[in-house]
N, C-alpha and C positions, 0 to 999 in steps of 0.2 A: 480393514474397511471402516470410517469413519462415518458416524450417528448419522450424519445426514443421509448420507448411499443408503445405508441398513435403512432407513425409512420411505427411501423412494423407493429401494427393489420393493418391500412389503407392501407400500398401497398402491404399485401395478400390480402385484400380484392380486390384491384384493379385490382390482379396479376387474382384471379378468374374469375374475373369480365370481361376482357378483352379475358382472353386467354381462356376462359370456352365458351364465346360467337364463338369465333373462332372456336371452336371443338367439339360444338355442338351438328351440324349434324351427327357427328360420335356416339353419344352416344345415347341408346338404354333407351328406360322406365327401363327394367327390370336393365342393368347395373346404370342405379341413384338410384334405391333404394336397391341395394347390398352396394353400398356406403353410403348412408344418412338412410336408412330406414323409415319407416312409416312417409307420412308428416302430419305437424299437418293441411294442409286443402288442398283441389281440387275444384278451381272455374273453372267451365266450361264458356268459354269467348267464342267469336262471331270465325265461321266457325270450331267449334270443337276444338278450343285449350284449353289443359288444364292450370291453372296456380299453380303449386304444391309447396308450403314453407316446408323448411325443415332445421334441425338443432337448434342448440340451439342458443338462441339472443346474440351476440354482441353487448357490449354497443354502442361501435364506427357506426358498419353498417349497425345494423340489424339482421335478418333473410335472408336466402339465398331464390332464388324463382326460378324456373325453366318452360319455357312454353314447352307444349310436343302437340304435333301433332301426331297422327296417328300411336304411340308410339315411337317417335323418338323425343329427343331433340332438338328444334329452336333457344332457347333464354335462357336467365339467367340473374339474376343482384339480387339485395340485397331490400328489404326493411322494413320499422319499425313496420311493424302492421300482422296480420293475418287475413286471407279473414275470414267471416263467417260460420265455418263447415257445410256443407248439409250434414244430414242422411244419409246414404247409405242406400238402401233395399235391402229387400231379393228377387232373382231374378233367374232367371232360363237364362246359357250364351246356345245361340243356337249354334247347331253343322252348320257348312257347308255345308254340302253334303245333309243331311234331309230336313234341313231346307230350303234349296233351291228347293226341291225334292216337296216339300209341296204349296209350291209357287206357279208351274207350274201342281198340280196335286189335286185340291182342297177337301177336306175330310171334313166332319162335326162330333162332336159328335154321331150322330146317324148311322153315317156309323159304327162307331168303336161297338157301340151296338147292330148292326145285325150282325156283324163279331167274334166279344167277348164276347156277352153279358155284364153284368154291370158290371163295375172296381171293385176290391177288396181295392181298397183305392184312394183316393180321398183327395189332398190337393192345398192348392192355394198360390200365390206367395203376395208379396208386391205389385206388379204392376198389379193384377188381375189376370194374367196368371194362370192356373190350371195346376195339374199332375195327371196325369191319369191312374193307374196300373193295366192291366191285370193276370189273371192267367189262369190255374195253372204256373207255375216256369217249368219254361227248365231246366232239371240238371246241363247243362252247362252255359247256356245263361240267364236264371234266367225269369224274370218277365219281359212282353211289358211295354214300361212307354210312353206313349204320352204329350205332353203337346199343350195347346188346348189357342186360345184365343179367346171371343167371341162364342165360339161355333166351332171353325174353329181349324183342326190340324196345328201348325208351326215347331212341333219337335218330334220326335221319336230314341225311343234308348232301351237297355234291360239294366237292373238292380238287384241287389239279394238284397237289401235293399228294404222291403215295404211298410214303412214308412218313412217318409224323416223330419225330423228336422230340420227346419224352420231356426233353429240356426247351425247347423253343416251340412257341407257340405260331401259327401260321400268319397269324398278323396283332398289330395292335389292339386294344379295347377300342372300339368307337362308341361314344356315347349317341344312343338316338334324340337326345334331346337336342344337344351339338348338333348331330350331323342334318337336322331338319332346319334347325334355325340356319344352317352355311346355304341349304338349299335357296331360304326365302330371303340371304343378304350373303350374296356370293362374293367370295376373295379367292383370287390366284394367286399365285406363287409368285409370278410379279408385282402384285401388292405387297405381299411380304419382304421381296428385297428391295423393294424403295423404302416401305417403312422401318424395316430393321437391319438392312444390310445383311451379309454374309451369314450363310447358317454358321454355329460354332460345332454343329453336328448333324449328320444325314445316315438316315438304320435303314434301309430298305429290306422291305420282311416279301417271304416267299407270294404273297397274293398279291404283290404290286404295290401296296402303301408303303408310303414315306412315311416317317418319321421326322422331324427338322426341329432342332433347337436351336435360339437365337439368345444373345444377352445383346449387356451388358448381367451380370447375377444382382435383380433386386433383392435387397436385405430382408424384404419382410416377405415375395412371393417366388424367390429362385429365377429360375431362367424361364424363357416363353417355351411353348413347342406344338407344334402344329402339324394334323394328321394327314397329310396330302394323296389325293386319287387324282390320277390324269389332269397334273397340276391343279387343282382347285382344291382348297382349304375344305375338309368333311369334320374336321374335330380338334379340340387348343384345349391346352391346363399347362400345369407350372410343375417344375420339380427343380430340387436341389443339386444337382450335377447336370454338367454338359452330354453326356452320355445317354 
């Protein structure tokens, strides 16, 4: 690598490095990984910060690494190693409103058993938490799904999936910030194949959503892809594979 390369890889680096710190606080979880996609690790450090590496190594600087707070970007800088990966589990995200409903309104298993009688299915998380499935199925609303920790309710919701797969989850993330802005500037699926042609991928998950990604793969944001309900666009971000 000749003097001149070695000095322009170093003042991007710098250039990142500096003005990335600067602008931070502007940047969102969800927007760093439309840009970098998957990191190869997340150490959780002292008062909830994450520390997330991303990108590929640079001989000159490194690895890029990003701290994220409460999902908001705080810090950034470069370095030569990667944290240790920790396993993720499989885990049940609690809702808001239940969950907090639960909190202040305290339920046990055996409540749920004089009220339902015994679940039609029954499975358990990584972190011990259970799922709890009543029946019969609401035609519309589908099956009660409790989740219990301890013996204690923390979460309630309904379901048309009776079995839950440990490995796949029932549908995509939808962002409610997304999915409110599609409400008040709506696009269909016909918009997207004029604008982008051909999906180069279509996931259809058990609750109805599509998944669609489209290219050409931009260099710096990956491929497009878009969260679809009863053709109309509810959620979009970017990732590094067609898949």
């Amino acid at each position: 690598m000749n003097i001149f390369k070695k000095t322009a890889i170093a003042l991007t680096g710098m250039a990142v490095i500096f003005f990335g710190v600067n602008s931070a606080s502007a940047e969102s979880l969800k927007e760093l990984e439309a840009k970098w996609g998957t990191p190869h690790s997340v150490k959780v450090m002292a008062d909830g910060v994450e520390r997330r590496i991303y990108g590929e190594k640079d001989v000159e600087i490194g690895y890029f690494y990003f701290m994220v707070k409460n999902g908001q970007v705080v810090d950034s800088g470069t370095t030569q190693t990667i944290d240790k990966v920790v396993k993720t589990t499989n885990t049940h995200k609690l809702s808001g409103l239940m969950s907090s409903y639960f909190k202040t309104n305290k339920t046990k298993v055996a409540d749920l058993t004089a009220k339902y009688g015994e679940p039609v299915n029954k499975s358990t998380y990584d972190n011990g938490m259970e799922r709890l499935v009543y029946g019969p199925a609401d035609a519309e609303a589908g099956y009660n799904v409790f989740v219990v920790m301890n013996g204690t309710v923390i979460d309630q919701g309904r379901t048309n999936i009776l079995v839950e797969d440990a490995k796949e989850v029932d549908g995509p993330y939808v962002s409610p910030f997304m999915a409110n802005w599609y409400k008040n500037h709506p696009k269909n699926l016909a918009f997207l194949n004029k604008k982008y042609g051909k999906a180069v991928s279509v996931k259809e998950y058990k609750n109805g959503l599509k998944k669609m990604v489209f290219g050409s793969k931009d260099s710096e944001t990956g491929y497009n892809f878009f969260i679809i309900k009863n053709e109309q666009v509810i959620d979009r971000g970017f990732q590094n594979s067609q898949s």
